[in-house]
Structures are given as structure tokens and as C-alpha cells.
C-alpha positions in Angstrom: -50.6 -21.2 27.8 -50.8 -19.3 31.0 -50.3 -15.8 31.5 -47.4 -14.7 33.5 -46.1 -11.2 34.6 -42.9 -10.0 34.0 -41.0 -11.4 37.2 -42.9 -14.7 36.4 -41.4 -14.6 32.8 -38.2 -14.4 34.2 -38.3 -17.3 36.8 -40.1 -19.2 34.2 -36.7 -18.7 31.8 -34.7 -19.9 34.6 -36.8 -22.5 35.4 -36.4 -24.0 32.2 -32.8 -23.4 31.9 -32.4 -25.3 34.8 -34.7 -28.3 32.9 -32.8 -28.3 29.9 -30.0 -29.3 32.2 -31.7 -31.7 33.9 -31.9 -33.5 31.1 -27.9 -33.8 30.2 -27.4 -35.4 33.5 -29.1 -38.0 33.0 -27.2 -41.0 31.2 -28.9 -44.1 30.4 -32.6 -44.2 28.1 -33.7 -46.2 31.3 -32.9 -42.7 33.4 -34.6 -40.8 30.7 -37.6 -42.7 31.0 -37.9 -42.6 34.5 -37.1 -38.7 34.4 -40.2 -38.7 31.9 -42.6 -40.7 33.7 -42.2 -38.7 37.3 -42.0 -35.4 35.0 -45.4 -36.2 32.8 -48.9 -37.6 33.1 -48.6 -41.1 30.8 -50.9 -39.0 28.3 -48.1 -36.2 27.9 -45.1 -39.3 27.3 -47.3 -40.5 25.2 -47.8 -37.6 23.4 -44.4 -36.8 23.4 -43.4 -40.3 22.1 -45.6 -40.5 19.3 -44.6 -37.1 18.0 -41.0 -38.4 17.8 -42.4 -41.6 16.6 -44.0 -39.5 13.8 -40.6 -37.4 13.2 -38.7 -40.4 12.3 -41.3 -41.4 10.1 -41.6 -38.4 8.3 -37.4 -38.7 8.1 -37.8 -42.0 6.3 -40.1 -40.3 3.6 -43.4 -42.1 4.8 -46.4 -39.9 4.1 -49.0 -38.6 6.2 -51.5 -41.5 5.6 -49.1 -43.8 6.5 -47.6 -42.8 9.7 -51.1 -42.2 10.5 -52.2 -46.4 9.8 -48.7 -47.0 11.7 -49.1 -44.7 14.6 -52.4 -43.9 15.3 -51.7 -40.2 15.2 -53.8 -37.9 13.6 -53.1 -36.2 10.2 -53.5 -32.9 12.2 -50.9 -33.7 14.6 -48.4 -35.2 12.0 -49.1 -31.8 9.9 -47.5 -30.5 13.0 -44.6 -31.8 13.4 -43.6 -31.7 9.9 -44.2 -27.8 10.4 -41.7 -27.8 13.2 -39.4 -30.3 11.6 -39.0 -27.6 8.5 -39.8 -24.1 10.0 -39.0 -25.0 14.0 -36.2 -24.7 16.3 -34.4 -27.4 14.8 -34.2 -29.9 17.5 -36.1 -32.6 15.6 -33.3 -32.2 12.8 -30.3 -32.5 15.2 -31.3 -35.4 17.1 -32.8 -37.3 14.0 -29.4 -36.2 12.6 -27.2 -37.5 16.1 -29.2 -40.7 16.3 -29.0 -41.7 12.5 -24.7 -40.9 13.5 -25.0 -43.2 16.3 -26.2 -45.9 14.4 -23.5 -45.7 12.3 
């Protein structure tokens, strides 16, 4: 990651803040997807979708090996998610949680 100094930091908060929100404005997939595609290089969507791909694998109680023959993604990168599914911020959890609810 880059470094920043301290005013940096603080316009970098902010910054993201103001992403965050970004995001609930938007109200269809299609709007998300757009968002995502102006926002990202096709190699960081990607990334981000086969993360979440992996997520709701690992939900459904599939193991490493397999997510990896379904996916594509490596072991390494499934590893990490798992991590932040059990020791992150929680987001994974909640919106697994939400979109298993919606279902419903």
C-alpha cells in the first residue's frame, strides 16, 4: 500500500466515506456493475468476483480443493478469504447472511 502523510490519511478516510456511500445509491445489480466496471480494471472485478464467488462457496461447506476445480482460484487466495470470513470485518458474514434472507 502507499504511504501517505498525516493530511493524506485524513482525506483518504473521507475519501472512502464518501465511496462507501456511493455504493448505497446505487439501486439495481445492473448499476452496481456498471459502478464496478468504470471504478476497476476487469482484473480487479474479477478479482473481486471470484473472491465472493469463493465466499459463498466456502458458506455452502465446499472445501478448498473444490472451490479451487470450480473457480479457478488458487488455494492461497481461498485461504484468504476464509481468514477474513472468520477473523475479518464481518462484511462477508452480513451480506452472505442478507442475500441467503432475500432468497427466502
Amino acid at each position: 500500500m502507499k504511504q501517505h502523510n498525516e493530511a493524506q490519511k485524513k482525506a483518504l478516510k473521507k475519501a472512502a466515506e464518501s465511496l462507501y456511500k456511493a455504493f448505497l445509491t446505487l439501486e439495481e445489480p445492473g448499476e452496481v456493475r456498471q459502478f464496478l466496471l468504470d471504478l476497476c480494471t476487469p482484473s480487479e472485478v474479477e478479482a473481486i468476483v471470484d473472491r465472493w464467488w469463493t465466499a459463498s462457496l466456502l458458506r455452502q461447506g465446499h472445501s478448498y480443493r473444490e472451490i479451487s476445480d470450480i473457480t479457478g482460484v488458487s488455494v492461497t487466495t481461498i485461504g484468504r478469504v476464509a481468514r477474513y470470513m472468520n477473523m475479518g470485518e464481518g462484511g462477508y458474514r452480513l451480506a452472505l447472511r442478507r442475500k441467503e434472507a432475500a432468497k427466502s
